[in-house]
Structures are given as structure tokens and as C-alpha cells.
N, C-alpha and C positions, 0 to 999 in steps of 0.2 A: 492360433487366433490372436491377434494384436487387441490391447486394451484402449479403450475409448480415451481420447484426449480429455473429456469429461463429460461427466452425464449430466450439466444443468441443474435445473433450467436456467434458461439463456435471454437473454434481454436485449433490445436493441434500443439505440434514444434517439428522435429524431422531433423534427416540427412539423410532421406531415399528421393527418387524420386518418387514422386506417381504421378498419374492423376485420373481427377474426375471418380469415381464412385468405387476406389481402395476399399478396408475394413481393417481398424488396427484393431487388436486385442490383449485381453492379452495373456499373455504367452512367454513374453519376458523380457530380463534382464531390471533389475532398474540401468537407469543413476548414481544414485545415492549410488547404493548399488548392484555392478554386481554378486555378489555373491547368491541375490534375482532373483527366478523367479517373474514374478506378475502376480496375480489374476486378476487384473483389466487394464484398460486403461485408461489412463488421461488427461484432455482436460480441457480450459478455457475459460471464457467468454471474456475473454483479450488479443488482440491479441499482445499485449509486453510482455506477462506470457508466451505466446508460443514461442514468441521467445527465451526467458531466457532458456527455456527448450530444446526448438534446438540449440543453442548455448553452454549449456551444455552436450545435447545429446553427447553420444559415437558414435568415429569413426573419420575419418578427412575428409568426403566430406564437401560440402555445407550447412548453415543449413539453415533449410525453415520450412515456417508457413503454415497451412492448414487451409481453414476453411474443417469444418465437422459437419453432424449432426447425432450425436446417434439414432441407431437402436432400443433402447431397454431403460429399465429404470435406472438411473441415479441415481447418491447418491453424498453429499456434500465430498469432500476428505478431511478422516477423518487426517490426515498428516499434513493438514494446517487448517483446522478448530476446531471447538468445542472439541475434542477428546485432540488438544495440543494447541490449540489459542482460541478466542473467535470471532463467527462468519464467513462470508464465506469474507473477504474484499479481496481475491483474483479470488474469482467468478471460481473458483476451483472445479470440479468433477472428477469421475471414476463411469464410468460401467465394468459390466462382456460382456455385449452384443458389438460388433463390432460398432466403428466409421464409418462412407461413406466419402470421400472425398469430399466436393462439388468444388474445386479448392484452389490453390494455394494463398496465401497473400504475395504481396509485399511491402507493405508501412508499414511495422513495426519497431522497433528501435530496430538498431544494438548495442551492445555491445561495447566500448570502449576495448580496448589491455588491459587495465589497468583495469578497471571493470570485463572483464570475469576473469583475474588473481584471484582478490580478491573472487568473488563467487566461484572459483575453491581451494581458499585457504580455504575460508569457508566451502566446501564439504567437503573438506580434514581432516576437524578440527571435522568434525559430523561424519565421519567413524571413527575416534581415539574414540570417544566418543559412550559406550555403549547405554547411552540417545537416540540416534539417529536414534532405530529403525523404521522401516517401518511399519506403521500399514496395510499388508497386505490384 
């Protein structure tokens, strides 16, 4: 029997309005790279990683944390981990199979005006730079 990459729970952040039992999926542009479609869908064992991400997310609604738990089987994201980092220190995955909402997260930490600035300077500075492929 192989041990679970982690038991969660799992978070995902985005700017969309769901409710529990909603399903994400891939096949949508990368915040990061809108010019990507992706393969996968991405989700964390941390629910201030999701936020980063909805915060980042595209678009100018609200941004919100979910928890969620994966339909299907899961892989380390190879983006933040061993592929370009060592290790999973951000508790980081993507499946192919569909997220489930199980509800909404409020108690996560928001972003400083000055903070999202500087990670939004730092996106900016990894699109200039060919480096900063997606490993899709």
C-alpha cells in the first residue's frame, strides 16, 4: 500500500463564487501565464497558499479560499517542487481529475496593498523571463 502524498485538508483560491459540491477543473488559463491553457488543477494543503493564489488569481471580483477534496489521484506540483525546488515545503498539488468544493474558507490571510504589489512585480519579472516556464 503506498502512503497518501497528504491527507489535507486541501484548499484551493480563486475569484470565482462557488458553493459546496461545485467541481473545478482543468482547462483553464494559468494566472500566471494567460497565454497557458492547463492540464491540471491546483490546490494546497495551506490555506494562506490559496489565498496567495486568489489574490493573484485573474479578474477583479473578490478573492476566496475553498476548501476541497480531489476526486481522483493527485501529484506533487512539479512548478514548486523537486522538478525546480527541493521538496513539497508548500504542500502544493495538481490533479487531471476535478476538485469538489466542500465550502468556502474565511479565516485566511489577506494580502497587504503593498505585498500583493510586490508578488505582482514578481509575476511580472517571471513572464520577462523565459526561465519561468510552466511545467504543464
Amino acid at each position: 500500500m503506498t502512503k497518501p502524498l497528504d491527507d489535507g485538508p486541501f484548499f484551493h483560491g480563486t475569484k470565482a463564487d462557488l458553493r459546496e459540491g461545485d467541481l473545478l477543473s482543468a482547462g483553464n488559463r494559468s494566472n500566471y501565464r494567460p497565454e497557458v491553457v492547463m492540464n491540471h488543477i491546483y490546490f494546497t494543503a495551506l490555506p494562506d497558499g490559496a489565498g496567495l493564489a486568489a489574490e493573484l488569481a485573474a479578474g477583479d471580483d473578490e478573492p476566496r479560499v475553498y476548501e476541497v477534496e480531489p476526486t481522483g489521484a493527485f501529484e506533487n506540483d512539479p512548478n514548486v517542487t523537486d522538478k525546480k525546488f527541493p521538496g513539497n515545503p508548500t504542500r502544493s498539488y495538481r490533479s487531471r481529475d476535478p476538485l469538489r468544493v466542500v465550502g468556502e474558507v474565511t479565516d485566511w490571510t489577506r494580502l497587504t496593498p503593498e505585498a500583493l504589489q510586490a508578488w505582482k512585480d514578481r509575476l511580472a519579472a517571471i513572464l520577462a523571463d523565459e526561465r519561468g516556464e510552466i511545467i504543464n
